[in-house]
BAFI-3210 file (N, C-alpha, C; in Angstrom, 3 decimals, decimal comma, padded with zeros to 6 digits):
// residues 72
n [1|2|3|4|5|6|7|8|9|10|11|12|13|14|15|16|17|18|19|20|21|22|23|24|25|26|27|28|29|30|31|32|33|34|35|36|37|38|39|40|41|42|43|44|45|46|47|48|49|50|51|52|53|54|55|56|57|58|59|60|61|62|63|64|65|66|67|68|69|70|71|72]
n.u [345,508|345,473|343,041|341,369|341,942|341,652|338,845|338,103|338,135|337,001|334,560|333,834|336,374|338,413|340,454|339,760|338,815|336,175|333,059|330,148|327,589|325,533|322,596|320,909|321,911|323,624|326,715|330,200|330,887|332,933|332,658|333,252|332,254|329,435|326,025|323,920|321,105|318,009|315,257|311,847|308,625|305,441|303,909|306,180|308,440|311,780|314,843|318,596|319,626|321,865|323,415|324,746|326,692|325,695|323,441|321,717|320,268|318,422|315,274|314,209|315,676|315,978|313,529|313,783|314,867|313,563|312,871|315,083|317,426|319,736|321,868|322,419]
n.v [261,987|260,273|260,797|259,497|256,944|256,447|256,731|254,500|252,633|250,660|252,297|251,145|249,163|250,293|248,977|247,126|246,767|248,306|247,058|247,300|249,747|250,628|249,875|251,034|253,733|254,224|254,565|253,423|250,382|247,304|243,582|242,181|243,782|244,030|243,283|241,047|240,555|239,136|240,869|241,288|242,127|242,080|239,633|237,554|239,244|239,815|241,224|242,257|243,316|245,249|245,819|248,027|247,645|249,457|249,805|247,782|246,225|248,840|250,233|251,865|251,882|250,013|247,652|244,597|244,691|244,270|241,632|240,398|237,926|237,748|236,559|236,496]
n.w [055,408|057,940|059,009|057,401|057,492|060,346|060,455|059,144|061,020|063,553|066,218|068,274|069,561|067,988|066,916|064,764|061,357|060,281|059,837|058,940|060,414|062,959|063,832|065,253|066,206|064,337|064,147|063,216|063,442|063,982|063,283|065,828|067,364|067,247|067,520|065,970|064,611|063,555|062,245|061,698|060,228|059,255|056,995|056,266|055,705|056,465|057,865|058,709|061,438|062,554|066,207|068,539|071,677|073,129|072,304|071,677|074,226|074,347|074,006|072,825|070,664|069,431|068,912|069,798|071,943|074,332|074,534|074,938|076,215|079,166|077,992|075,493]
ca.u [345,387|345,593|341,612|340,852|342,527|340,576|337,710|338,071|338,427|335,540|334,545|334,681|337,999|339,544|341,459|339,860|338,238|334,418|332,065|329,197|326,577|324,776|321,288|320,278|322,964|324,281|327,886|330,613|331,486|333,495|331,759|333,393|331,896|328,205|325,242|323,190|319,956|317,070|313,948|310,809|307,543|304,175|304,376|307,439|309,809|313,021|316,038|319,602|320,290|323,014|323,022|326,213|326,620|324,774|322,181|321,298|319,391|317,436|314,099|313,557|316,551|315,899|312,349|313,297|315,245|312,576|312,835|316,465|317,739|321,291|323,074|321,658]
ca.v [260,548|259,802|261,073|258,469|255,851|256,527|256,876|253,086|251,561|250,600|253,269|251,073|248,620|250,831|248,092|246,373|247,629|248,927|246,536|248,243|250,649|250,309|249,614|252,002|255,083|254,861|254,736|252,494|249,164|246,075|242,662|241,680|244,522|243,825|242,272|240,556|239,518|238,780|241,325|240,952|242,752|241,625|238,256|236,805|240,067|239,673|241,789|241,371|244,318|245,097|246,598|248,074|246,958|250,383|250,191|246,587|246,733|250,094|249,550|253,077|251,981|248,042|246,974|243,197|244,717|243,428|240,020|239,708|237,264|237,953|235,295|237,031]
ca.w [055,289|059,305|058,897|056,587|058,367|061,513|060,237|058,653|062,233|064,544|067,191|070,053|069,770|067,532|066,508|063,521|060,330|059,919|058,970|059,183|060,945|064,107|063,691|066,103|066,273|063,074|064,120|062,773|064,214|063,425|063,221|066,654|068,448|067,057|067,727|064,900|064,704|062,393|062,310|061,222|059,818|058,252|056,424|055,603|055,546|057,624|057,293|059,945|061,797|064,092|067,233|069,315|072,905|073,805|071,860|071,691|075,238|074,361|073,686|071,956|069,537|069,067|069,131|070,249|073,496|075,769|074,450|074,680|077,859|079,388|077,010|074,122]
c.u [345,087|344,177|340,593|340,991|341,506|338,983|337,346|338,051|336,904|335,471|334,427|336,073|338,242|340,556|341,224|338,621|336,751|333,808|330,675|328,605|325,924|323,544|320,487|321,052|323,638|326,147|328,596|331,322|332,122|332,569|332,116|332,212|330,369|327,325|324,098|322,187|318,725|315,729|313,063|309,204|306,821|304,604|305,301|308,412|310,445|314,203|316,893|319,896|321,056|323,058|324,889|326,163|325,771|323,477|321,194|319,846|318,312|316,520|313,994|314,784|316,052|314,424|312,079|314,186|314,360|312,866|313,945|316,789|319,815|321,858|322,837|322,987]
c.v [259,891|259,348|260,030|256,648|255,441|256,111|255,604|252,017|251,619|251,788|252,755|250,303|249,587|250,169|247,543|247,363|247,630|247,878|246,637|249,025|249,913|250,526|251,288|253,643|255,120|255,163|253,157|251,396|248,457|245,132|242,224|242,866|244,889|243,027|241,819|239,933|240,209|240,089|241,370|241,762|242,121|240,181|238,327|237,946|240,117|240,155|241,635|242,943|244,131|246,304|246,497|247,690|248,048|250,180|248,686|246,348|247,764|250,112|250,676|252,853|250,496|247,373|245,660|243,865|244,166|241,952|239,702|239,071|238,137|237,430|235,962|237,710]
c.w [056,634|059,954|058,428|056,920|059,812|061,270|059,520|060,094|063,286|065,962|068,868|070,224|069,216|066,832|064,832|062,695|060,512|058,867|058,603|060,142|062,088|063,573|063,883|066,395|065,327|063,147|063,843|063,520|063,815|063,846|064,640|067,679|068,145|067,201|066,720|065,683|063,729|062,906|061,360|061,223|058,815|058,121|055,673|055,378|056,658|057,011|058,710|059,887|062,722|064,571|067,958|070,683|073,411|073,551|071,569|072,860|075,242|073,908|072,893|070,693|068,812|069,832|069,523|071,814|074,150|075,685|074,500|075,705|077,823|078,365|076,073|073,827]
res [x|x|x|x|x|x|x|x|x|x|x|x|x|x|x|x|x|x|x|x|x|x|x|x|x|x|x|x|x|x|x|x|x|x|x|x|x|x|x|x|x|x|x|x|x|x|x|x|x|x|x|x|x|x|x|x|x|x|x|x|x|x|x|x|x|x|x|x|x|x|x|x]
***
């Protein structure tokens, strides 16, 4: 059970529950420890991915990294 428990908690606090997937690495986060934002292909399709503090910046994971400013 200890397994199952763990494995419900975000992989970087540790603290609060899994709200979804990293965009880009596929590992589980909580909503505090993610970064949202809108992407976009062709006309008019936009879906909200989230990015972890690693992978947010990485241009080979997150195709708007370049465009992101500090504040972002």
């Amino acid at each position: 059970m200890k397994e199952d428990k763990e494995a419900q908690l975000c992989k970087a606090c540790k603290k609060n529950k899994v709200f979804t997937t990293c965009s880009g690495c596929g590992n589980c986060f909580c909503e505090s420890c993610l970064h949202m934002q809108m992407d976009s292909s062709g006309c008019g399709s936009v879906w909200v991915s989230y990015y972890c503090d690693e992978c947010v910046d990485d241009e080979k994971l997150n195709p708007n990294a370049a465009m992101r400013t500090n504040s972002d």
